[in-house]
N, C-alpha and C positions, 0 to 999 in steps of 0.2 A: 293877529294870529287867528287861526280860522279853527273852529270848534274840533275835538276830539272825531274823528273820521269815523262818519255813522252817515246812516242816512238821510238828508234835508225834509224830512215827514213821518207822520208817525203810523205805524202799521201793528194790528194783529198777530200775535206769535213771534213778533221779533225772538231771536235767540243770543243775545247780546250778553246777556246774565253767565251762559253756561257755553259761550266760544271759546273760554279757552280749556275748559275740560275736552270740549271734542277735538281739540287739535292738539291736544296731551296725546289722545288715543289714534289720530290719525297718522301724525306725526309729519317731515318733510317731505311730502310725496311729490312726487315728478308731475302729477295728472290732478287734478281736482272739478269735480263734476257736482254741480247744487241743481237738482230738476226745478223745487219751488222754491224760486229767488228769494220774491217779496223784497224787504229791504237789505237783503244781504248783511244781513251782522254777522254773522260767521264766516265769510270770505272778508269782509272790510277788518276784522279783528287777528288775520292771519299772520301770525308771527314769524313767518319764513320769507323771503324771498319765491314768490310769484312763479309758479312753474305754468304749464298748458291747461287753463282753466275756462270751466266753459259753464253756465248758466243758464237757466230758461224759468219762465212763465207764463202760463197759459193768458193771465190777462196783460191785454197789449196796452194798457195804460202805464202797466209798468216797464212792461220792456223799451217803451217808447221811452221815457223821460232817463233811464238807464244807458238808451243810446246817442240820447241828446246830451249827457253830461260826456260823454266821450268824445262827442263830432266836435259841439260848440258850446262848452261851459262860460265864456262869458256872455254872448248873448241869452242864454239859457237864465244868467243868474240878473240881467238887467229885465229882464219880461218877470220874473215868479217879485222884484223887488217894488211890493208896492203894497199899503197899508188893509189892513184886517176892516173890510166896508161891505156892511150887510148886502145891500143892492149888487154888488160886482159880484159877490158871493151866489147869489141867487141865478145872477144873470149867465153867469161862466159857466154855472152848474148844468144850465139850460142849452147853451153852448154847445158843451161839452156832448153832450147828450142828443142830441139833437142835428148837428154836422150829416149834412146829404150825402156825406161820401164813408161815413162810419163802416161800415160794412167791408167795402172794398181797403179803408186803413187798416184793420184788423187782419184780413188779407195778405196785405203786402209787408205788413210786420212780422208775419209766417212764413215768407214766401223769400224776402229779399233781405239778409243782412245788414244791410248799409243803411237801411229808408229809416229816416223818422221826422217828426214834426213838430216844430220847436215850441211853437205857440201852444199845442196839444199840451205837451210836458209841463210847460211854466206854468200852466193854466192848472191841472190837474193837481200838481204839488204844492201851488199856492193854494188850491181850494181846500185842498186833504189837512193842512195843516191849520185851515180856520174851522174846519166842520167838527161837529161833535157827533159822535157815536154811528152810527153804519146810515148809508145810503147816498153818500156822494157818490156821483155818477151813475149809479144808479137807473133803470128804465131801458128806454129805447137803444143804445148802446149795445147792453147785453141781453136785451129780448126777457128780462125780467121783471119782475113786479106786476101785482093784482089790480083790479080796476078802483078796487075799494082804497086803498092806500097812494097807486102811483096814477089812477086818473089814465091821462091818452100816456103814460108808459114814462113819464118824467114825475122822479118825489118830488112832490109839492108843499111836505109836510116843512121843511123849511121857510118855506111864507111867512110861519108865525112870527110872535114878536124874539128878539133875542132872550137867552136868560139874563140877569146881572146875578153878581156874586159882590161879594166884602172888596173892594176897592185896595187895588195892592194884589191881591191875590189870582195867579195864573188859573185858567178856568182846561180841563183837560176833558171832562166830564158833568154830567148833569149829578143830582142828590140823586141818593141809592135808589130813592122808593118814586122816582120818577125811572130812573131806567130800570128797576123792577117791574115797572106796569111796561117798557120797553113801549112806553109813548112816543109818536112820532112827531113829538116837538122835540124829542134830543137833536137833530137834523139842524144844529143850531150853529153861529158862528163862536167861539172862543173870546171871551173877551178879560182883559187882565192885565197885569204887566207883566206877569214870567213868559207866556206866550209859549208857539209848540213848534218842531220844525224851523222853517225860515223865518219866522215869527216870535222868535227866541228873543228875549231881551240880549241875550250876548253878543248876537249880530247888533251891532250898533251902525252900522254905516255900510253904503254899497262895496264896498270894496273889502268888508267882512265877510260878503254873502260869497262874491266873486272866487276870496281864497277858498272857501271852504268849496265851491265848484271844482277849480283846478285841484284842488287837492284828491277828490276823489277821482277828476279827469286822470291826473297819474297814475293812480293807484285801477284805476279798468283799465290804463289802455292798450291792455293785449286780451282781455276777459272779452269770451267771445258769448254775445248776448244775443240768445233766441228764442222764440215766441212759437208757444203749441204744447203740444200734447207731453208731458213728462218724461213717458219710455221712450223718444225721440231721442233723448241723450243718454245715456242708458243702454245702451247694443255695445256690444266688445270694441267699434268702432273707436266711439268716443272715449273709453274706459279704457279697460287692461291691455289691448294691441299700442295706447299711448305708455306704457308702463305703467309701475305702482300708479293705482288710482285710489285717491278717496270721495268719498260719495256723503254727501249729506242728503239726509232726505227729512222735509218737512213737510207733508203733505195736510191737508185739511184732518182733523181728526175726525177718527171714525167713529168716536164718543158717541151715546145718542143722546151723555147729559151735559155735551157742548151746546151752544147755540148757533142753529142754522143761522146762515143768510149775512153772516160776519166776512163770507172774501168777497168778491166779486164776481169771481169766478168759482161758484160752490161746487161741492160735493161731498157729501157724506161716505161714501164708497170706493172712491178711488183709493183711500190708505189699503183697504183690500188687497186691491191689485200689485200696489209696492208690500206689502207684507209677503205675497206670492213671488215678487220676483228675488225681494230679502233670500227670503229659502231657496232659491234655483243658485244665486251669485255668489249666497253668504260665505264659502268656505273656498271661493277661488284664492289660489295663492296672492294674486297682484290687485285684489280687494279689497278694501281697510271701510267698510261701510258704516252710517250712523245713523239712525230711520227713531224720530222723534214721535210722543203720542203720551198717551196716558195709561198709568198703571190697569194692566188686564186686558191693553191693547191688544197684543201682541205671544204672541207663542213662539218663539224662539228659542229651542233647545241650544245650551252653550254660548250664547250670546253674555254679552256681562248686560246686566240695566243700571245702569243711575240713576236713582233717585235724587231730585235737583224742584227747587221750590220758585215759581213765578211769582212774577209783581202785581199781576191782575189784565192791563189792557182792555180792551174791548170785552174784555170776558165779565167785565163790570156790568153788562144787560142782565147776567143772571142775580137773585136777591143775592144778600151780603152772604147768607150760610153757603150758598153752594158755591158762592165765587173762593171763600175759604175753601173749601172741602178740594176743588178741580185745583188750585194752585200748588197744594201740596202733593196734586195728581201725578205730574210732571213726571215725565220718565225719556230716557236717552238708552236705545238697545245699539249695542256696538258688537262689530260681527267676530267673530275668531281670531280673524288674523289682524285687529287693531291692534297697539299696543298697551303692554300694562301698566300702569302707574304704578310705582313702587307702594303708594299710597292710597286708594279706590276710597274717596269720600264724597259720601252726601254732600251735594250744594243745596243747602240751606239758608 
């Protein structure tokens, strides 16, 4: 049987925790529109039957491996099925990074619907789920990283030796007070037996990985996956001209006591722009909107907020106090015309 339908990797911000509050308040809407995918756990946790739904992310690492589980889930799930080994780990990463034609795939992942690349994907998702803490893929790809840290434009800080941990024990993360100095030996492989992603001890066999592909192959395959800029999907087009729409929006927060340099694709400033367009949309009749961030984010007159408590994630680079303090940050602004729960409670 193929694991609980989520995503084969582990990401930043998941919103897994609190998808079914938001689809309490969105309800069965004809149209559904997510600008920042990432791993989609609020579309994969959707309790209704699948109307006109449409997705996007600016990083094309992810819209790739997104459109690979749709085209070709079995060859997709025989390429990512192969064991947790430092060297491949380094080497893929370099890969990954490094590809003459990077530029131009980025490109045509914007550009053309249908294109992706399988090898790209398996490679990407097997790596994400051995790496520890931020900087897979990383460098020359995304025209990111300093001379001091990423060298000619690829992390190197992976080189080091791996960590070990207590024997028996899944390794998800480094000790606090190593990602509190947010040293770039967390850049490490995972090593354990609970394992992360595809790397799960519950997959026990190829053809566990296989189901848990087609499973989600079903479940995308009418979700139309696109690569670029957010407000892209976002115009009356893709929205309320389809009927009732509901809109999730998870945009990088605009916190300044987040920690930068956690997507791929950063920005501190863009939640701005969606808070701006929050206010232009928020009171259309045939919009049921939900634009996630942190308490004091946001000013939204009339909007409901929930208050809803995270697990941690990558948010672990900050010391142990403030990863407490941001978890309990957690906030869900839902627009006017969501609907009400007979019952409005904190997720804690």
């Amino acid at each position: 049987m193929p694991p609980k339908l989520k995503a084969p990797f582990p990401y930043f911000g998941g919103k897994s925790t609190i998808a079914a509050a938001v689809w309490e308040r969105l309800g069965d809407v004809k149209n559904y529109v997510e600008p920042f995918f990432g791993s989609g756990a609020v579309l994969l946790a959707r309790p209704h039957d699948p109307g006109v739904e449409t997705v996007n992310d600016l990083d094309g690492f992810i819209c790739n491996f997104w459109r690979a589980v749709q085209a070709n889930p079995n060859e997709l799930a025989g390429l990512m099925d192969w064991p947790v080994n430092e060297i491949d780990l380094h080497a893929r990463h370099r890969w990954l990074c490094r590809q003459p034609d990077k530029s131009e795939f980025v490109e045509r992942m914007k550009h053309d619907p249908d294109y992706y690349d399988l090898k790209r994907a398996a490679w990407w998702c097997w790596g994400l789920c051995a790496w520890i803490g931020r900087g897979w893929c990383e460098g020359e790809y995304f025209g990111q990283g300093s001379p001091e840290n990423y060298g000619d434009g690829v992390c190197e800080g992976s080189a080091k030796l791996p960590q070990l941990r207590n024997p028996g024990q899944g390794v998800h993360r480094p000790p606090p007070e190593v990602l509190a100095e947010r040293a770039i030996s967390a850049q490490l492989p995972h090593l354990g037996d609970a394992g992360v992603g595809v790397h799960r001890a519950t997959i026990t066999s190829h053809e566990a990985l296989v189901a848990w592909m087609l499973a989600l192959q079903s479940r995308l395959r009418r979700v139309r996956v696109c690569c670029g800029d957010w407000s892209r999907i976002c115009g009356p087009t893709p929205t309320f001209k389809c009927g009732l729409t509901g809109v999730f929006l998870d945009p990088p927060y605009c916190s300044q006591e987040r920690t930068p340099e956690i997507y791929s694709e950063e920005s501190l400033t863009v939640a701005k722009e969606v808070a701006a367009w929050c206010r232009e949309w928020g009171n259309h009749e045939e919009m049921r909107i939900a634009l996630c961030g942190y308490e004091g984010d946001y000013d939204l007159p009339g909007w409901e907020v929930l208050a809803w408590k995270a697990t941690g994630g990558y948010s672990t680079i900050h010391p142990k106090e403030s990863r407490r303090d941001n978890c309990r940050r957690e906030r869900i602004w839902f627009s006017p015309n969501c609907l009400k729960p007979e019952l409005s409670l904190n997720i804690t």
